[in-house]
N, C-alpha and C positions, 0 to 999 in steps of 0.2 A: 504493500500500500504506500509506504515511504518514497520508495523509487518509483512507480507510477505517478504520485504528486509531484514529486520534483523534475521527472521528465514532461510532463504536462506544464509546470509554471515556466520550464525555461523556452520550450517553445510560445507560451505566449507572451512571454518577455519579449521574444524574438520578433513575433508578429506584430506587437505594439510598436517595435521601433521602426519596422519597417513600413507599415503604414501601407499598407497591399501591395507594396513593392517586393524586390527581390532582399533577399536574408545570405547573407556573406558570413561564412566560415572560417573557421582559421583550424587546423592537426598541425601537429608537429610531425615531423621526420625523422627517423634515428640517427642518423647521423651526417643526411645532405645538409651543408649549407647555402643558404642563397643571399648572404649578403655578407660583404669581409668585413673580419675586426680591423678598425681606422682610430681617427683620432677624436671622429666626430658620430660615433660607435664601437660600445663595446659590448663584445658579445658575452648574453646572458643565458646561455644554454639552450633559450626557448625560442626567442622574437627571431635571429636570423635564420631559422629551419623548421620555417612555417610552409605549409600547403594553403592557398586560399583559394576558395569554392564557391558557386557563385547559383545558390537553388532560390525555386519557385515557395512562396510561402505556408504552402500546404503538403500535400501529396509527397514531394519532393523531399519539405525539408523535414518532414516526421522520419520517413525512409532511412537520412540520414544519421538523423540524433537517434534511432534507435541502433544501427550501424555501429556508432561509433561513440555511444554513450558513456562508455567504463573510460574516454580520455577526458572525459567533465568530471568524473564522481571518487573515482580512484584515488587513495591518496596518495601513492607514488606520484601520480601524473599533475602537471600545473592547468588543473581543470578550472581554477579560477581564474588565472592570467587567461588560457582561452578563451573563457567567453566572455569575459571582456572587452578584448580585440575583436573577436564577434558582434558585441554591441558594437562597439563604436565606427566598424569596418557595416557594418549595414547601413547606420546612420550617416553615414559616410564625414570622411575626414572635414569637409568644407561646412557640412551644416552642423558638426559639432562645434565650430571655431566659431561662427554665428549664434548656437545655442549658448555658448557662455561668453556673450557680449566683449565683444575685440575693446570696447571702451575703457573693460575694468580691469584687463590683463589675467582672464584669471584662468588659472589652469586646471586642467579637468584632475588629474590626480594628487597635487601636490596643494595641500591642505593643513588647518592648523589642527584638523580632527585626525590625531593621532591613526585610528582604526578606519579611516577612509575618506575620501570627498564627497559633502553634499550634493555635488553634482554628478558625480557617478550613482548617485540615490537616485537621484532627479531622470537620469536617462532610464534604468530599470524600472521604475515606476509611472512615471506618463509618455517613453519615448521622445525624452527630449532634455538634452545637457542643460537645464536651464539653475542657472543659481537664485534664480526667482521663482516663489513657492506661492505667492499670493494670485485670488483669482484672476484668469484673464489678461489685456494689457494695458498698462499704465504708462502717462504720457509724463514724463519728468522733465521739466527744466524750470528754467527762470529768465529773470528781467533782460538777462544779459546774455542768453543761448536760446536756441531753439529747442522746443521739448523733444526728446528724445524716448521712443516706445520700450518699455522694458516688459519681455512676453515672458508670464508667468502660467501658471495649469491653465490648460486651453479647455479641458474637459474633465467630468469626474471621472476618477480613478478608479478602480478594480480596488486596491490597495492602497490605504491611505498611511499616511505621516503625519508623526508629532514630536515636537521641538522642545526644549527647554534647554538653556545651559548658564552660566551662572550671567555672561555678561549681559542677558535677555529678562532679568531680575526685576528694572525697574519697569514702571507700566509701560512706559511709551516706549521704551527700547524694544518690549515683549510684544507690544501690537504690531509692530514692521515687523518686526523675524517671525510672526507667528506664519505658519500654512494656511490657507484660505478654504473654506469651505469643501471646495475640489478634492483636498488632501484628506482633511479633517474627517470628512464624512464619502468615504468611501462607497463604494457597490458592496462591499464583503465586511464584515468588522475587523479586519488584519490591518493592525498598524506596524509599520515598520518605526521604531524610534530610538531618535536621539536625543540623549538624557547625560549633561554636562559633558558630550563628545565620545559618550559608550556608545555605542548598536544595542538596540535588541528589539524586540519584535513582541505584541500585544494581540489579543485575540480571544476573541469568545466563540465557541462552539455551534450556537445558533446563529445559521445564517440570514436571517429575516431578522437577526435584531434591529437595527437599526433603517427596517420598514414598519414595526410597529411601537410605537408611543407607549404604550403599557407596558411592552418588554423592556424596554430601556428604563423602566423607571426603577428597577434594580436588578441587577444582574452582576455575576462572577466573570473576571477576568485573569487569564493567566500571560503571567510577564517572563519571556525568555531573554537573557543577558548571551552577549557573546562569551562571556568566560564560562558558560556553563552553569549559571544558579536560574535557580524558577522559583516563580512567587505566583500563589495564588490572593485575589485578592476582589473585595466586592464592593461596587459600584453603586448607591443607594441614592435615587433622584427624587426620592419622594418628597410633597411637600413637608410633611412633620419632619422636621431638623434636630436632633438632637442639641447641638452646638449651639444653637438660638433660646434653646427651652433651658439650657445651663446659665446665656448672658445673661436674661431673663431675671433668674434666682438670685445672681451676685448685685444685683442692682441696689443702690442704696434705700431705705424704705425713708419716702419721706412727711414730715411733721406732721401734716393732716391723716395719712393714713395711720399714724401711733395714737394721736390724738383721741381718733375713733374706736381703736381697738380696746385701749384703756379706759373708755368711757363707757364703751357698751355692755351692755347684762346687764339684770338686778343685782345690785351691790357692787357692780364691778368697780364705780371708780373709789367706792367705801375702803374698800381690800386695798386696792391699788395705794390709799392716800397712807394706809394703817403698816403697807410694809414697802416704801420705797428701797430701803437698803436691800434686803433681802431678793426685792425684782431686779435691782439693775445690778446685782453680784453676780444671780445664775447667767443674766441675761451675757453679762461679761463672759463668763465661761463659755457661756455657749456659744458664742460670737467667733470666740479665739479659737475653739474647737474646728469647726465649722471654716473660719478663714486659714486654719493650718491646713485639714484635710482638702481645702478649694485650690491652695494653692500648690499641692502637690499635684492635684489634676490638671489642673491647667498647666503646668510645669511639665506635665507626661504629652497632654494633648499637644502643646506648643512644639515639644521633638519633634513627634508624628510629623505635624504640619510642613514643619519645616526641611523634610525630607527632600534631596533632588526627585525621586519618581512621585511622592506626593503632588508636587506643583506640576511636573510634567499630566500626570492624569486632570490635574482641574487645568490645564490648556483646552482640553478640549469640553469637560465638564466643570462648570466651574462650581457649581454650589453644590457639591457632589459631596456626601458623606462617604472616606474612603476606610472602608476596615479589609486591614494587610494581616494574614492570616499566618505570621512567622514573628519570628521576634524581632525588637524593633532594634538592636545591634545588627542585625542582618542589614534591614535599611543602612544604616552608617556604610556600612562596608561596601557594599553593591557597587554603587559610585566611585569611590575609594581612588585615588591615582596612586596610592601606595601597593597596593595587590599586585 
């Protein structure tokens, strides 16, 4: 079932990039080379003792990814470096150089994200190197240039995307870097995300969630890290808030509402006048009890909150009650650039 899914996703990688066009190949060779070591190339075992193939995007190129599928999956074999060069060799070299804007210099592989470039995300996902994530295209300039089009998701995705990383913290910095509706809210619930410059990948099992409104109002997700940890974790959209019915409680009570409580009953405010000492001691205890036991919760809940994948999940849900179903030293680490 594993290798049927992943032979099925990589052909329609393949098909999204090429847009009914033709789907370009790359095999290595064992030992021809077709390009010399220079000064302006060194060889890296793989890129100069390529085969490149040039199939139809059905019939054709199933044929061949079944063919020749153990040089993608294998781990001997550099099955990531190939289809890669397969991406980018369908897309072809001229329209990726346009996909990621000649304006901004920016290169498709070489990135501040440790584990990969966004725009190598951006081609596998809507077929198109774009370093722009928000919907549609936007017209950028000012007083003193002509607006210039910046093409971001042209259509919704199969597969969506979600962002968070520390320098996207403040609001207005997080509204530009967020993904645009197209990403956010995909065809499937599969999010591929980046979370302070990790991979990893989100997803719930029922695929019609997020076609029905009742189903999303709570529901389990499970979160795969590229280091290998899993976190299950549940999504609760409901209007009752817990977090709100807490602020609620901490709120200060004020004078008119004592006023009344102390006054009311038969006898009450008799009692009340006959043992002020005695009401406002317990009331003391009870206050410091209460604001000890408050402030350890809010002190546990505050961690939680302030999680990298916490805020990553309210990107796309924001008033979302999130209970993470492991312990919350896991959270710490997960992110961790020490690991």
């Amino acid at each position: 079932m594993q290798r049927d899914a992943l032979f099925h996703a990589l052909l329609e990688i393949l098909r999204i990039i090429s847009d009914k066009g033709k789907v370009t190949m790359v095999l290595p060779s064992e030992d021809e080379v077709f390009v010399d070591h220079s000064a302006s190339y060194f060889h890296d075992t793989v890129t100069e003792k390529l085969y490149v193939f040039t199939l139809s995007p059905n019939e054709e190129l199933e044929h061949f990814m079944k063919r020749n599928f153990k040089y993608f999956t294998e781990e001997e074999t550099p099955g990531t470096l190939l289809f890669l060069y397969s991406a980018v060799l369908t897309r072809t070299m001229g329209k990726v150089r346009t996909d990621l804007d000649c304006t901004k210099s920016s290169p498709l592989t070489m990135s501040n994200h440790e584990e990969g470039s966004l725009m190598i995300v951006t081609l596998l996902l809507t077929g198109r190197a774009t370093p722009y994530i928000h919907n549609g295209v936007i017209n950028v300039g000012d007083e003193n240039s002509y607006a210039v089009p910046q093409y971001g998701v042209l259509k919704r995705c199969m597969i969506g995307l979600l962002l968070w990383d520390i320098e996207s913290a403040s609001a207005a910095v997080n509204q530009s870097r967020q993904p645009g509706s197209r990403l956010k809210t995909p065809n499937y619930p599969i999010w591929i995300t980046s979370c302070t410059g990790h991979y990893g990948v989100i997803f719930n099992r029922n695929p019609d969630l997020l076609r029905n409104y009742h189903a999303e109002s709570r529901f389990d997700v499970n979160y795969y890290s590229c280091s290998g940890h899993q976190i299950l974790m549940t999504i609760d959209n409901r209007t009752y808030n817990e977090q709100a019915l807490v602020m609620l409680e901490r709120q200060p009570i004020s004078p008119e509402s004592t006023s009344t409580s102390l006054s009311g009953g038969a006898g009450g405010g008799k009692q009340a006048k006959e043992e002020p000492a005695a009401a406002s001691g317990a009331g003391a205890g009870a206050s410091g009890a209460a604001s000890g036991a408050g402030n350890d919760a809010v002190a546990k809940e505050e961690s939680m909150l302030n999680t990298p994948l916490q805020r990553l999940i309210h990107t796309k849900w924001e008033e979302a009650t999130i209970s993470f179903h492991v312990q919350p030293s896991m959270l710490s680490y997960l992110f961790s650039t020490t690991q």
